[in-house]
Backbone as CSV, one residue per row, in Angstrom:
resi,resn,N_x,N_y,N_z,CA_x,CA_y,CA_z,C_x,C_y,C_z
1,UNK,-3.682,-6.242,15.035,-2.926,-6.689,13.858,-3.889,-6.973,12.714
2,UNK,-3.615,-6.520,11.648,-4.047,-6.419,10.193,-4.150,-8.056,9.735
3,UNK,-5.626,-8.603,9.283,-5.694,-10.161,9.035,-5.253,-9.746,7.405
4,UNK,-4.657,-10.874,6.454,-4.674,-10.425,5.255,-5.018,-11.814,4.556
5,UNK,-5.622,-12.120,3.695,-5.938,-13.469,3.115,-5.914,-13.428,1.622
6,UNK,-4.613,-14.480,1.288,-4.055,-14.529,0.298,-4.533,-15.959,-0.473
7,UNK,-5.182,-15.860,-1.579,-5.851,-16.561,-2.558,-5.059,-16.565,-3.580
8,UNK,-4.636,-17.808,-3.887,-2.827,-17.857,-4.811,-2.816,-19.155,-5.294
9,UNK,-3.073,-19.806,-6.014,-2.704,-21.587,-6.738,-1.366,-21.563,-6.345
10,UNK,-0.269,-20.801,-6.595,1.156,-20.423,-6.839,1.852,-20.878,-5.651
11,UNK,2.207,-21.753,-5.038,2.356,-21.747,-3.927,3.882,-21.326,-3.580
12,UNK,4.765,-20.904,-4.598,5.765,-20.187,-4.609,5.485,-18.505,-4.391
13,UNK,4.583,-18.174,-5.073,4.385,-16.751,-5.074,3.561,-16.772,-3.581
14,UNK,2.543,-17.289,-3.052,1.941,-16.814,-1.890,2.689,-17.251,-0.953
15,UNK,3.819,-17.879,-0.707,5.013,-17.844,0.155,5.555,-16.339,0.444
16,UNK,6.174,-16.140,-0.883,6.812,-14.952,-0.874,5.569,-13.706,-0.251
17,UNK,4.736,-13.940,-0.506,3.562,-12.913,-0.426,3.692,-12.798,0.806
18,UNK,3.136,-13.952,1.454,3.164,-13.990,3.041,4.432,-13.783,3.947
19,UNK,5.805,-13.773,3.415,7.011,-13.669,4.214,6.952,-12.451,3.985
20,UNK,6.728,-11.528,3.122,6.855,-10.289,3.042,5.780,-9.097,3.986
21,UNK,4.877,-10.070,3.611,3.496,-9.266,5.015,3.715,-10.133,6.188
22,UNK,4.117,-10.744,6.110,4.683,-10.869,7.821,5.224,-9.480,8.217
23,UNK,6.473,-10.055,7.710,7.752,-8.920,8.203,7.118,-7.876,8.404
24,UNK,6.144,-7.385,8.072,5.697,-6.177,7.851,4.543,-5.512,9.178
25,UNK,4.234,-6.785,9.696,3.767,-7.265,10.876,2.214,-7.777,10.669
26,UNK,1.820,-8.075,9.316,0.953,-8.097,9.570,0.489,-9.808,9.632
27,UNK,-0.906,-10.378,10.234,-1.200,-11.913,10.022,-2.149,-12.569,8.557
28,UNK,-1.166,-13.382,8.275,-1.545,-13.582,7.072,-1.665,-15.230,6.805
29,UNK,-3.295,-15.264,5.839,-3.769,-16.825,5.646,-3.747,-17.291,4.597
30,UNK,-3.608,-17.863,3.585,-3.334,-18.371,2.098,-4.308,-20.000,1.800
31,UNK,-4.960,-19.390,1.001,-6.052,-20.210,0.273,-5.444,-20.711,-1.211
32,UNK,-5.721,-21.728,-1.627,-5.009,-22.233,-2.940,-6.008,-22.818,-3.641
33,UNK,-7.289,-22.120,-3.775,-8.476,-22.469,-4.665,-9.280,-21.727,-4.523
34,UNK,-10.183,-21.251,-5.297,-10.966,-20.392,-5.579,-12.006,-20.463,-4.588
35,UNK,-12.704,-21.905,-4.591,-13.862,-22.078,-3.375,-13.745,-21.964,-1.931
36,UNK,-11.947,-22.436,-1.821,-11.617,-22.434,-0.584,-11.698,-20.959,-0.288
37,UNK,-10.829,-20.214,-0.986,-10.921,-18.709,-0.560,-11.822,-17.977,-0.335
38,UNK,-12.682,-18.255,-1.049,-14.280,-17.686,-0.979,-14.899,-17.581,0.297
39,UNK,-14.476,-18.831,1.023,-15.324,-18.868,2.025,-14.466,-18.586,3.359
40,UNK,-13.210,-18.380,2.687,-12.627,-17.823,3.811,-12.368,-16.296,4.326
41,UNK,-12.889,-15.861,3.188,-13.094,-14.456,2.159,-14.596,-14.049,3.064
42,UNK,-15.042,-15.011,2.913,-16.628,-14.532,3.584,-16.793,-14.556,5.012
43,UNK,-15.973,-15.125,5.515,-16.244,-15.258,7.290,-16.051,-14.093,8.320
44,UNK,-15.916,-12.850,7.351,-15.471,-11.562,7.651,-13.868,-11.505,8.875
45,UNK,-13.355,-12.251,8.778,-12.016,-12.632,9.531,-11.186,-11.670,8.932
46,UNK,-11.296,-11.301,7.749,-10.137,-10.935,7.279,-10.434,-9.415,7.163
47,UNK,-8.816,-8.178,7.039,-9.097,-6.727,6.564,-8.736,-6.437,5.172
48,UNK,-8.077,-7.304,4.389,-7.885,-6.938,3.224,-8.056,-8.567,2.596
49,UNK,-8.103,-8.779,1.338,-7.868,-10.011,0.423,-6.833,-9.911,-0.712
50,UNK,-5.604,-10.384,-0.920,-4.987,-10.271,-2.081,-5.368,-11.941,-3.265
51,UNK,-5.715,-11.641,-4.245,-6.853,-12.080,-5.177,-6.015,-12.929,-6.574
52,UNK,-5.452,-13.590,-6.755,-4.986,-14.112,-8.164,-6.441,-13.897,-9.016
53,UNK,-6.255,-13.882,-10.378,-7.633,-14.408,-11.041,-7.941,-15.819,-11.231
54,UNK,-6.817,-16.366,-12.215,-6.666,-17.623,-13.003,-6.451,-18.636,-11.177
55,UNK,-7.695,-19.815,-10.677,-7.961,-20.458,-10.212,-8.654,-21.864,-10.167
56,UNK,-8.327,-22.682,-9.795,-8.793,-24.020,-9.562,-10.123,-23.429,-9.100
57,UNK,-11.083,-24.423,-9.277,-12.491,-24.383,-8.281,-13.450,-23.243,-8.732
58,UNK,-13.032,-21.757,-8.884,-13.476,-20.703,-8.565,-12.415,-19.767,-9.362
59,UNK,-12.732,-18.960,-10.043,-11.768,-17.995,-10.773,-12.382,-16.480,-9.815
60,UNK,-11.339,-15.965,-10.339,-10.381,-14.634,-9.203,-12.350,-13.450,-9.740
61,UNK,-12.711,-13.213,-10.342,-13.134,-12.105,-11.080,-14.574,-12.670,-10.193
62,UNK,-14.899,-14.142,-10.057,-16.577,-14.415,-9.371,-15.980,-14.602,-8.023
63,UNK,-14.999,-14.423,-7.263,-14.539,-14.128,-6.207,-14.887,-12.511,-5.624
64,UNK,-14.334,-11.939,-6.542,-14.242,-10.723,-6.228,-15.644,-10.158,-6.149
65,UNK,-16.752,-10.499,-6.816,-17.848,-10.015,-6.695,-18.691,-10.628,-5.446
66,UNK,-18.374,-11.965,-5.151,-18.755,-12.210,-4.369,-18.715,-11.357,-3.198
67,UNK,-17.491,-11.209,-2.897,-16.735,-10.316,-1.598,-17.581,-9.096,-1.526
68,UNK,-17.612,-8.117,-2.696,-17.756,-7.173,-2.914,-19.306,-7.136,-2.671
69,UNK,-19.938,-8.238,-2.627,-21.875,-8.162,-2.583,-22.239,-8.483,-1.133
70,UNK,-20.572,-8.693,-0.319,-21.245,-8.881,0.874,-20.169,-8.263,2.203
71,UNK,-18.934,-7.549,1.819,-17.962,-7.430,2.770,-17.238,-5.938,2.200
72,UNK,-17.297,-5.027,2.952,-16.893,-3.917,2.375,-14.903,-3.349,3.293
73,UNK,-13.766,-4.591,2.139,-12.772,-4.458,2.664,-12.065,-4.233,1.238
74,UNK,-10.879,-4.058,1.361,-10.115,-3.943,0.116,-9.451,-4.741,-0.617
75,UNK,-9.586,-5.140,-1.735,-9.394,-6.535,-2.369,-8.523,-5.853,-3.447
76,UNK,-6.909,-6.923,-3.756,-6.125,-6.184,-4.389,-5.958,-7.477,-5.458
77,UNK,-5.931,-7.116,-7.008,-6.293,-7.872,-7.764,-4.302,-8.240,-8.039
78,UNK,-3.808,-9.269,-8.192,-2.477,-9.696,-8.417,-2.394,-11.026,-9.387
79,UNK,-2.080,-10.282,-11.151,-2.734,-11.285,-11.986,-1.174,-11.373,-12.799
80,UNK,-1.097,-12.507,-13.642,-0.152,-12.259,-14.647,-1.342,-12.162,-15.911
81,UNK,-2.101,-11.910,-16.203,-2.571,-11.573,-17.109,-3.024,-9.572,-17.194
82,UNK,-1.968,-9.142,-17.992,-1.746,-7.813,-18.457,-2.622,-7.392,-19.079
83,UNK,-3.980,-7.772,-19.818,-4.773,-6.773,-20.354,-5.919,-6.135,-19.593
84,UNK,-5.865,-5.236,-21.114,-6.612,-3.938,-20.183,-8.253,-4.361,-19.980
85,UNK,-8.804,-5.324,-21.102,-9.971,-6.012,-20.379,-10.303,-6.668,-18.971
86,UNK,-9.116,-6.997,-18.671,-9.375,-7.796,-17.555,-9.162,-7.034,-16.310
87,UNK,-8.378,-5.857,-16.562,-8.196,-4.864,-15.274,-9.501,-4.020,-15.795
88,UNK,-10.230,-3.658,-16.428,-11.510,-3.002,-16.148,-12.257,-3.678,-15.666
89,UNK,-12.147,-4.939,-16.308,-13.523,-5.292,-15.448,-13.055,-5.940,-13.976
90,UNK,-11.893,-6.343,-13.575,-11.631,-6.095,-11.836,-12.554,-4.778,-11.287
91,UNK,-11.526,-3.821,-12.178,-11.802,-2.115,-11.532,-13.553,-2.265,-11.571
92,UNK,-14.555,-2.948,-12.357,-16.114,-3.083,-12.428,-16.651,-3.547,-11.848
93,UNK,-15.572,-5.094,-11.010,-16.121,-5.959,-10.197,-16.017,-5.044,-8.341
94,UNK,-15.283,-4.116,-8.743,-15.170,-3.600,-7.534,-13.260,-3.822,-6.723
95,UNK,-12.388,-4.274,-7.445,-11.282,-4.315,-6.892,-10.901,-3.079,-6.983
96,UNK,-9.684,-2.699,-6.060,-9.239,-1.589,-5.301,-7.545,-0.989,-5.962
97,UNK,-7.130,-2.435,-6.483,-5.860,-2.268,-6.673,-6.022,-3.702,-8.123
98,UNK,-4.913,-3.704,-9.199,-4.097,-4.436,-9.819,-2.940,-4.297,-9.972
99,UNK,-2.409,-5.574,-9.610,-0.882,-5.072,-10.088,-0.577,-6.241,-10.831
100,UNK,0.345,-6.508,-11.607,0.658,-6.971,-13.043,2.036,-8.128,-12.392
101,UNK,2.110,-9.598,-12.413,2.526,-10.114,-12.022,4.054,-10.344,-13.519
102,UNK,5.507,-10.343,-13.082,5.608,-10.517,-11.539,5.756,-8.904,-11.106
103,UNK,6.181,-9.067,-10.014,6.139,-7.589,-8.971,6.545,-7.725,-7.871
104,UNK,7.636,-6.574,-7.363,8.471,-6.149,-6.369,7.684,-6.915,-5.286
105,UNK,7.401,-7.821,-3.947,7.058,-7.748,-2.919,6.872,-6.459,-2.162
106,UNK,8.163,-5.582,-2.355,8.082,-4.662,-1.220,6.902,-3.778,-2.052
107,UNK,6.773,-3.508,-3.255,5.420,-3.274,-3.825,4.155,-3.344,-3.327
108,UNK,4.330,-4.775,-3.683,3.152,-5.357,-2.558,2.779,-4.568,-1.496
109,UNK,3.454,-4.641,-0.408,3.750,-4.131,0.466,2.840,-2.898,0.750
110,UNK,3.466,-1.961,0.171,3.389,-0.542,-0.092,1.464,-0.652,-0.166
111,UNK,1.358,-1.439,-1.614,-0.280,-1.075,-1.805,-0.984,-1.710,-0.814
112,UNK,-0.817,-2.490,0.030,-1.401,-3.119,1.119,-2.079,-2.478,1.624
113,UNK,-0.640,-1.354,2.564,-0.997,-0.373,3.409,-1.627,0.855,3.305
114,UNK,-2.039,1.132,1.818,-2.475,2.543,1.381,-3.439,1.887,1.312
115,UNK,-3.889,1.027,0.760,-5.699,0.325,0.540,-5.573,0.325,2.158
116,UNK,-5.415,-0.091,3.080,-5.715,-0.310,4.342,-6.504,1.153,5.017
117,UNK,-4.926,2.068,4.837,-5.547,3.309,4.883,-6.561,3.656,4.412
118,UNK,-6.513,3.926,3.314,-7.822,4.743,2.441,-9.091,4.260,2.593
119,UNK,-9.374,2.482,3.320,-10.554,2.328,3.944,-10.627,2.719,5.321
120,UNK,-9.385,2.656,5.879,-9.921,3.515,7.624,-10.367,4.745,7.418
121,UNK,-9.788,5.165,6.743,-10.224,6.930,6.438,-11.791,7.092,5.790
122,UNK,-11.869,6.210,5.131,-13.478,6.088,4.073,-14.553,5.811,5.363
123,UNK,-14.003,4.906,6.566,-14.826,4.304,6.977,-15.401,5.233,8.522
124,UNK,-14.353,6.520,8.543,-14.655,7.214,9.550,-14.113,6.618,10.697
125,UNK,-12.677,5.993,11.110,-11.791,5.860,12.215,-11.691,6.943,12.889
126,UNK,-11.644,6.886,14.260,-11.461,7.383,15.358,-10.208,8.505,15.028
127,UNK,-10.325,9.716,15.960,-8.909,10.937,15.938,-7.789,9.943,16.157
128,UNK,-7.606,8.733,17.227,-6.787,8.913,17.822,-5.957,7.521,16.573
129,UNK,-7.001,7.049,16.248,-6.784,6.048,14.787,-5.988,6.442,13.543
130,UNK,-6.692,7.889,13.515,-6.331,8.245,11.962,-4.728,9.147,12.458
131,UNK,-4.376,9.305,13.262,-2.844,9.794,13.876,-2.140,8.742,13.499
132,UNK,-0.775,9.043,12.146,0.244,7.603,12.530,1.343,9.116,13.386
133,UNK,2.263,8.208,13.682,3.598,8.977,14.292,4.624,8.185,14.396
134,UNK,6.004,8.584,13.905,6.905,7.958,13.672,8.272,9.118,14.656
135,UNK,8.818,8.872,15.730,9.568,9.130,16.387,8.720,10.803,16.949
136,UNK,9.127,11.537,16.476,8.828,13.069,16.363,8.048,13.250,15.699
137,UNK,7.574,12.802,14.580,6.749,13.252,12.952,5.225,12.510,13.513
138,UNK,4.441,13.516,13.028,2.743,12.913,13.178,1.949,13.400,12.243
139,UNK,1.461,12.581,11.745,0.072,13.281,10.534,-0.647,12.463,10.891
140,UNK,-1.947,13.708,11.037,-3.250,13.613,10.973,-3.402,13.353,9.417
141,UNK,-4.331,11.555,9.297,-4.666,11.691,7.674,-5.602,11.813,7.461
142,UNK,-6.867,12.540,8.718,-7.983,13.305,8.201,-8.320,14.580,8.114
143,UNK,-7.225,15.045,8.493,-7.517,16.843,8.395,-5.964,16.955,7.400
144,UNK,-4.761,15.948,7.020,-3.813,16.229,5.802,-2.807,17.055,6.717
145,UNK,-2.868,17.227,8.205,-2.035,17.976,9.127,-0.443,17.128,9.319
146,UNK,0.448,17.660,9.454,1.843,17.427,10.037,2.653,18.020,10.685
147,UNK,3.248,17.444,11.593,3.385,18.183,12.936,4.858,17.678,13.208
148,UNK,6.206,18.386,13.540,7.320,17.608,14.104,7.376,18.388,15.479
149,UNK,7.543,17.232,16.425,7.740,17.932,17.568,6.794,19.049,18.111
150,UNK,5.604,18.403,17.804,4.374,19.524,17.959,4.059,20.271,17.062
151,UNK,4.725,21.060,16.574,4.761,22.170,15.704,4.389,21.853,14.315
152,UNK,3.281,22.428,14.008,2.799,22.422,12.818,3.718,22.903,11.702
153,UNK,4.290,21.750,10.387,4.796,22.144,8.945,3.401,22.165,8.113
154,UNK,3.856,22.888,7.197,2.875,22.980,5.863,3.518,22.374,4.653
155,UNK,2.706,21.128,3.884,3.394,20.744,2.937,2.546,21.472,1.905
156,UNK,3.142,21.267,0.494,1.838,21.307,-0.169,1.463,19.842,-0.742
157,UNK,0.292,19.691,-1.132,-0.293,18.445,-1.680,0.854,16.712,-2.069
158,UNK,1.862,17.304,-2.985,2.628,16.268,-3.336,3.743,16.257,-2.175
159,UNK,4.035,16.633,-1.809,4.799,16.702,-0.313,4.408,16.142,0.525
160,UNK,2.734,15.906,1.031,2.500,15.122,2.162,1.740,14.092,1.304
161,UNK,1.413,13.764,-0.010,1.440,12.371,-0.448,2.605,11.835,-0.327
162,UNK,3.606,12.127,-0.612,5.199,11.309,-0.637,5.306,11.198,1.072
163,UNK,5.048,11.798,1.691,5.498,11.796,3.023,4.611,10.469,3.506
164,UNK,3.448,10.581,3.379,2.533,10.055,3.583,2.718,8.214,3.412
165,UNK,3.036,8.189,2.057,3.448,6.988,1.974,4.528,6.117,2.396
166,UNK,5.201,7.468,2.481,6.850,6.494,2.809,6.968,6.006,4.419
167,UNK,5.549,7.136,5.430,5.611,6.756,6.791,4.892,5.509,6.634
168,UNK,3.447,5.287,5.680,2.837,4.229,5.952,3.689,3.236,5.549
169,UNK,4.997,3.017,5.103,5.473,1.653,4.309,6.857,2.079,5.360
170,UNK,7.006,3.111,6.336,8.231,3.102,6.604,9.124,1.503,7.258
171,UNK,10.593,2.126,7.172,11.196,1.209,7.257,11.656,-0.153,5.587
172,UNK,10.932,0.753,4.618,11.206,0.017,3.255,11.529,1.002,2.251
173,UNK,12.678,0.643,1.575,13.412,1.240,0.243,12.727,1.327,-0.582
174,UNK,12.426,2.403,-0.687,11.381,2.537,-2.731,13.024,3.825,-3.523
175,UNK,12.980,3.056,-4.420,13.682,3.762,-5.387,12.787,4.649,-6.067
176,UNK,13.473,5.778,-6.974,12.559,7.134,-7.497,11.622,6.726,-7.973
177,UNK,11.934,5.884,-8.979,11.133,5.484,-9.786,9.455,4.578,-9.554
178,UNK,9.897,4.238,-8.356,8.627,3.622,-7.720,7.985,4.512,-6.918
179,UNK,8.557,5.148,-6.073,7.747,6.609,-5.762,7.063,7.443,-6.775
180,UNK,7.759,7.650,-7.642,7.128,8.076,-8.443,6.071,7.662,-9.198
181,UNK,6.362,6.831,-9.410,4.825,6.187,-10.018,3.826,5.477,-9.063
182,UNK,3.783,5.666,-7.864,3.117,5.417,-6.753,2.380,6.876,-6.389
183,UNK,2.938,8.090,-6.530,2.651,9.292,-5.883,2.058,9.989,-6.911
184,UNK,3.426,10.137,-8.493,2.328,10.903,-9.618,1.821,10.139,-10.386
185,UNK,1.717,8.570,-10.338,1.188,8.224,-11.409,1.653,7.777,-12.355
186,UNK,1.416,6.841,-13.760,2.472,6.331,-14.742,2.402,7.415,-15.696
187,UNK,0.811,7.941,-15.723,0.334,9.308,-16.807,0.957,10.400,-17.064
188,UNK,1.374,10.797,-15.322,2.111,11.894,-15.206,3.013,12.464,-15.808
189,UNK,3.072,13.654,-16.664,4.567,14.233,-17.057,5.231,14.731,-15.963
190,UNK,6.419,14.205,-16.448,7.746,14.503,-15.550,8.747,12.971,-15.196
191,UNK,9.480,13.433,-14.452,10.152,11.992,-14.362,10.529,12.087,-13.065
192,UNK,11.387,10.608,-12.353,12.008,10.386,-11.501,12.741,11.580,-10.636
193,UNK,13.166,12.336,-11.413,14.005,13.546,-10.585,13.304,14.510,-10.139
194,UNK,11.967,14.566,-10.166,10.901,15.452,-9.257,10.371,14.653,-8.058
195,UNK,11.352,13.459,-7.613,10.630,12.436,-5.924,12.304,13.308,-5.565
196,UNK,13.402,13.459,-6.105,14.651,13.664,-5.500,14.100,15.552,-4.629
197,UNK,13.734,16.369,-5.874,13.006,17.848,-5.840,12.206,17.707,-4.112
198,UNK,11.345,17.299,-4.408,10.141,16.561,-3.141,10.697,16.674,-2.148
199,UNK,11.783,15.346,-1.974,12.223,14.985,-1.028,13.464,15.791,-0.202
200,UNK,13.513,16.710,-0.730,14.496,18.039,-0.397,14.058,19.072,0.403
201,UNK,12.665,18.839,-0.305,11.400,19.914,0.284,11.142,19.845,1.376
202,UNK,10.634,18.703,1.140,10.226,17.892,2.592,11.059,18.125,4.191
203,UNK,12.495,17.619,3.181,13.620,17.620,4.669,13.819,19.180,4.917
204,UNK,13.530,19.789,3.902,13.859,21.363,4.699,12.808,21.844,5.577
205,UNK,11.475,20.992,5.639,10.281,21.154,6.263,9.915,20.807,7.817
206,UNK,11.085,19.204,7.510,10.668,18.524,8.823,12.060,18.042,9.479
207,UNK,13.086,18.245,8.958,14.489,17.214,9.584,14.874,18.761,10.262
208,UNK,15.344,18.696,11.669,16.003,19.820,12.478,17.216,20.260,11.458
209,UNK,18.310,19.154,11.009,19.162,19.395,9.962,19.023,18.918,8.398
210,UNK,18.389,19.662,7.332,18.071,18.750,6.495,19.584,18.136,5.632
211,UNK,20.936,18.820,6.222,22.053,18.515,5.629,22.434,16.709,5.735
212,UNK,21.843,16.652,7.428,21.762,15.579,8.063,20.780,14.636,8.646
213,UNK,19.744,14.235,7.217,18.519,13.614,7.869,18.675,13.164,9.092
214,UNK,17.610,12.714,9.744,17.227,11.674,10.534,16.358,11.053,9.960
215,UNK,15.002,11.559,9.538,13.805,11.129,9.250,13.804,10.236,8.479
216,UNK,14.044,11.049,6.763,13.918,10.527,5.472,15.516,10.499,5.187
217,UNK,15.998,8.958,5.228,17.186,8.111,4.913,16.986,8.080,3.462
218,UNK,18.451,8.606,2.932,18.864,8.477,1.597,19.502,7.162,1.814
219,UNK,19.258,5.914,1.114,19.976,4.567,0.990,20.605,4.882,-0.201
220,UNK,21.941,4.927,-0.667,22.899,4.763,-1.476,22.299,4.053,-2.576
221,UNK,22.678,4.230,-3.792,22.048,2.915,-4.825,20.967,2.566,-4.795
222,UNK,19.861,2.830,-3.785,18.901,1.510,-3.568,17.292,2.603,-3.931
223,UNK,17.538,4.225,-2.954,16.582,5.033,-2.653,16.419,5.779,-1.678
224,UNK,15.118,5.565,-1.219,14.939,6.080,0.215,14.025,5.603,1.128
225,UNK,13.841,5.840,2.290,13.130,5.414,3.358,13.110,6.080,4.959
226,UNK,11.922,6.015,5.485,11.843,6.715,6.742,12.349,5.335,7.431
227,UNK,13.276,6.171,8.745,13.874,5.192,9.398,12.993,5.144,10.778
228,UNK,12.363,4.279,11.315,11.855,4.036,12.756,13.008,3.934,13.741
């Protein structure tokens, strides 16, 4: 199980933080000062750190360097302060992620598990590590392979990013619009109705009936999600 250590004054917001990475299965510790976190930050206990800036004791930005001069995990910066000075120099201090407070939990969520990933993969995990599999469906996320029922599909590129993510967060609703800007980006031209395109693709790729998912659940109103 995934340690996660949450550094938050907020003690409303690192509630929510932590009920949400629970559920999610993972174990999670919450620090409410800068010094405290630091050193809880340093005891190498933990696989990821989610980071406020603005702190009692210790502010978020000499945290992060700290971490970063001595622990090579993924630290996700979660600020209400929106400028672009202060997310470069995170992105300088070495953070992995910002996200702009407030913000979706299941958000949260989502970037958790892709920073999680993208350091198992950086860090050279085991074959049998880098395999997720969800009922029938398996990707390899070091050779970009997918397989239902053995049998090798071919996506192309944006096909097994979307796939990719929705297995690592499966079991949670992302609407288009958050896929989308999770998969192409905020930069990206195009809009929301190229995750619907995708996700069509996809099911004609990997669902036995794509008339009648199994896999990738259309939720009414809400989005979509792989069902476990």
């Amino acid at each position: 199980m995934d340690r996660i250590l949450i550094i938050e004054d907020d003690a409303d917001i690192s509630a929510v933080e932590k009920d949400y990475l629970e559920a999610s299965g993972f174990s999670v510790v919450c620090a409410e000062d800068g010094q405290k976190g630091l050193e809880e930050a340093l005891s190498g206990s933990f696989d990821l750190v989610i980071l406020d800036l603005m702190l009692p004791a210790l502010d978020g930005f000499s945290i992060c360097r700290k971490i970063r001069a001595q622990l090579d995990i993924p630290v996700i910066i979660v600020s209400a302060r929106p400028e672009d000075a202060d997310k470069i120099r995170s992105f300088g201090l070495g953070a992995d992620e910002y996200i702009d407070k407030p913000f979706s939990p299941a958000v949260l969520v989502a970037r958790v598990n892709s920073a999680l990933a993208r350091y198992r993969q950086l860090s050279g995990r085991s074959r049998d590590e880098s395999e997720i599999q969800v009922r029938n469906l398996k990707i390899n996320t070091l050779s970009h392979r997918v397989f239902v029922s053995g049998n090798e599909v071919y996506l192309k590129n944006k096909e097994y990013e979307l796939l990719l993510f929705l297995v690592l967060n499966a079991d949670t609703v992302f609407d288009k619009e958050t896929l989308y800007e999770e998969v192409w980006g905020m930069d990206s031209s195009g809009d929301s109705a190229t995750v619907t395109v995708h996700i069509n693709r996809i099911r004609e790729k990997i669902e036995a009936d794509p008339a009648h998912p199994q896999l990738i659940e259309t939720v009414w109103g809400a989005g979509y999600r792989i069902r476990v």
